[in-house]
C-alpha positions in Angstrom: -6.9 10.4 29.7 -7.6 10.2 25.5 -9.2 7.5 24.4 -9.7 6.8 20.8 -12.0 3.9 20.0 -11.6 2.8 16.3 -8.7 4.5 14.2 -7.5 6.7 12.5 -5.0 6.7 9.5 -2.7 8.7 6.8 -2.1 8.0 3.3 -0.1 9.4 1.3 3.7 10.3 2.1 2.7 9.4 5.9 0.6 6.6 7.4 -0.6 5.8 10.7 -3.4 4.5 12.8 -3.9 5.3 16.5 -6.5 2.4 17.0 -6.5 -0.5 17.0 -3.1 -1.0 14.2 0.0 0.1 13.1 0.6 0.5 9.4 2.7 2.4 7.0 2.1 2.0 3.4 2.8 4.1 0.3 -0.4 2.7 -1.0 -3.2 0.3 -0.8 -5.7 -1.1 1.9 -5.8 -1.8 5.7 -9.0 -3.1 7.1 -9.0 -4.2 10.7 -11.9 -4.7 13.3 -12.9 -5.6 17.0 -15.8 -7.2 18.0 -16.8 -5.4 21.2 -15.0 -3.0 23.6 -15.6 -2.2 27.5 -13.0 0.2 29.0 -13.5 0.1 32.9 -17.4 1.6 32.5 -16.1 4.7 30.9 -17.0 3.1 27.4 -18.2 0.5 25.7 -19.1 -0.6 21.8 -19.7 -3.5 19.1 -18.2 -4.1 16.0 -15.3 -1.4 15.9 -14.4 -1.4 12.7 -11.9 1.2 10.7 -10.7 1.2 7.0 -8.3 2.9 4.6 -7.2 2.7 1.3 -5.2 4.7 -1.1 -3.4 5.3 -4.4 -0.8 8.0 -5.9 -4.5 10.2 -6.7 -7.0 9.6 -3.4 -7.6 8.3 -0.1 -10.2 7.5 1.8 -10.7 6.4 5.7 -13.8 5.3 7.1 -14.5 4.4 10.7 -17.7 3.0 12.8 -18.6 1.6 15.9 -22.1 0.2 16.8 -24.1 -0.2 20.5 -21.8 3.3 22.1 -22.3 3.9 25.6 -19.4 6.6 27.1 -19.7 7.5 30.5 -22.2 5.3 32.0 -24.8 6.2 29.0 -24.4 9.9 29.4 -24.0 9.3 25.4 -25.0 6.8 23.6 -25.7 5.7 19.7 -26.9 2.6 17.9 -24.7 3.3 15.0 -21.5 5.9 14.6 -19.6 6.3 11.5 -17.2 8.9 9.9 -15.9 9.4 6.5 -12.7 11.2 4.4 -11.4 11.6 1.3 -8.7 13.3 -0.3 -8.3 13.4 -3.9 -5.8 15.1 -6.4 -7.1 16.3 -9.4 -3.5 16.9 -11.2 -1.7 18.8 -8.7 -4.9 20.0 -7.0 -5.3 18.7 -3.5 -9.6 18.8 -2.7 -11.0 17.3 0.9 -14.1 16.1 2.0 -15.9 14.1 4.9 -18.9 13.4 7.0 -20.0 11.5 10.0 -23.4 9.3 10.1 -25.1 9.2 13.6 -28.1 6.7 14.2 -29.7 6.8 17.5 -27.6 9.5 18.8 -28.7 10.5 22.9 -26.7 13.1 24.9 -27.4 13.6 28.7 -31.4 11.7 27.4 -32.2 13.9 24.7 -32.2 13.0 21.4 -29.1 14.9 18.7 -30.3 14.8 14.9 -27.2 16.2 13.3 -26.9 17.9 9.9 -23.9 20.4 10.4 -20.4 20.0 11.5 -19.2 20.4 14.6 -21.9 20.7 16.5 -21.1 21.6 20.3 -23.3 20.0 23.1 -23.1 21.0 26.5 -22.9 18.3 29.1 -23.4 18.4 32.9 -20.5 17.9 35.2 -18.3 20.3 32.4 -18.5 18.1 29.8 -18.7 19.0 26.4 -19.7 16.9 23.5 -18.9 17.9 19.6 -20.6 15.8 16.9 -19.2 15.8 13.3 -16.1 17.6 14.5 -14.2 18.4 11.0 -11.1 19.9 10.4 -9.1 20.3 7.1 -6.6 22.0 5.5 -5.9 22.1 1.5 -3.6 24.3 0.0 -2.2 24.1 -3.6 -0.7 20.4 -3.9 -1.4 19.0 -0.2 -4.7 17.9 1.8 -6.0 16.5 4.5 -9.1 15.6 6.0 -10.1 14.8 9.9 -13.7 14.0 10.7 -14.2 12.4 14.1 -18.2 11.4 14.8 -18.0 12.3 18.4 -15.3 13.7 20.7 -16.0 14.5 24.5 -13.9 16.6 26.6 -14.1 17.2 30.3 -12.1 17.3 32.8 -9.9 14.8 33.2 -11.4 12.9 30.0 -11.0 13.1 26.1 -13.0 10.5 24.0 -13.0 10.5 20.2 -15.6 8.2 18.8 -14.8 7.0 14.8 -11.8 8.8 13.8 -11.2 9.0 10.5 -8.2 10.7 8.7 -7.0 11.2 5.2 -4.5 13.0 3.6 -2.2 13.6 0.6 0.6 14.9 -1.4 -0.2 15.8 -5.3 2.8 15.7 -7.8 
């Protein structure tokens, strides 16, 4: 099962959001939101909430979710947020992100996070990675994932505040 609670999204030559919308602009903004979320015990939040906006030179994609329980509270947060950007600086393609975590418990001990992808292990097989970044920019293209959590286990695969950006310089 892969769950993605609040979205993720493309600018650029390609759009797309996983959660909660579908949109496929060449440019502009998309804000959408959810009030609160339960999924069958597994997970539950408050005021999902994912935005993206773009132009022919940037674009940027946030995403946060407040009150996270996954899993029964094996992992919980007050506050989980992620951020990226792309930018073209004339046919240059540079990429950044980072997620905020307020609150963050794993398995009833405390996380304070400064790096990316930072791997927690979990009982029952379970692994936790917080500020899981990955990029790629190479000559005129970019892009930029920063998800604030992601869980993995058998059987399971949670992202938490996905956000994506990317982008074509001329």
């Amino acid at each position: 099962m892969k769950l993605w609670l609040c979205g993720q999204a493309w600018w650029g030559s390609r759009s797309r959001w996983r959660i909660p919308a579908l949109f496929r602009p060449a440019a502009g903004n998309l804000s959408t939101s959810l009030a609160s979320l339960n999924v069958l015990g597994l997970a539950s939040a408050d005021a999902l909430k994912s935005t993206s906006s773009g132009s022919g030179t940037s674009s940027q994609s946030q995403s946060s979710v407040a009150n996270l329980s996954l899993m029964g509270g094996l992992v919980a947060a007050d506050v989980v947020k992620s951020n990226s950007s792309v930018t073209c600086s004339g046919s240059q393609a540079s990429v950044s992100g980072n997620a905020e975590l307020v609150g963050l418990v794993a398995a009833g001990q405390s996380v304070v996070v400064s790096n990316p992808n930072l791997a927690i292990s979990l009982p029952g097989g379970i692994s936790l990675i917080v500020n899981e970044q990955t990029s790629s920019s190479g000559g005129n293209t970019g892009s930029m994932t920063v998800n604030a959590l992601h869980v993995k286990g058998p059987s399971i695969d949670i992202v938490v505040a996905s956000a994506h950006s990317g982008i074509t310089c001329s």
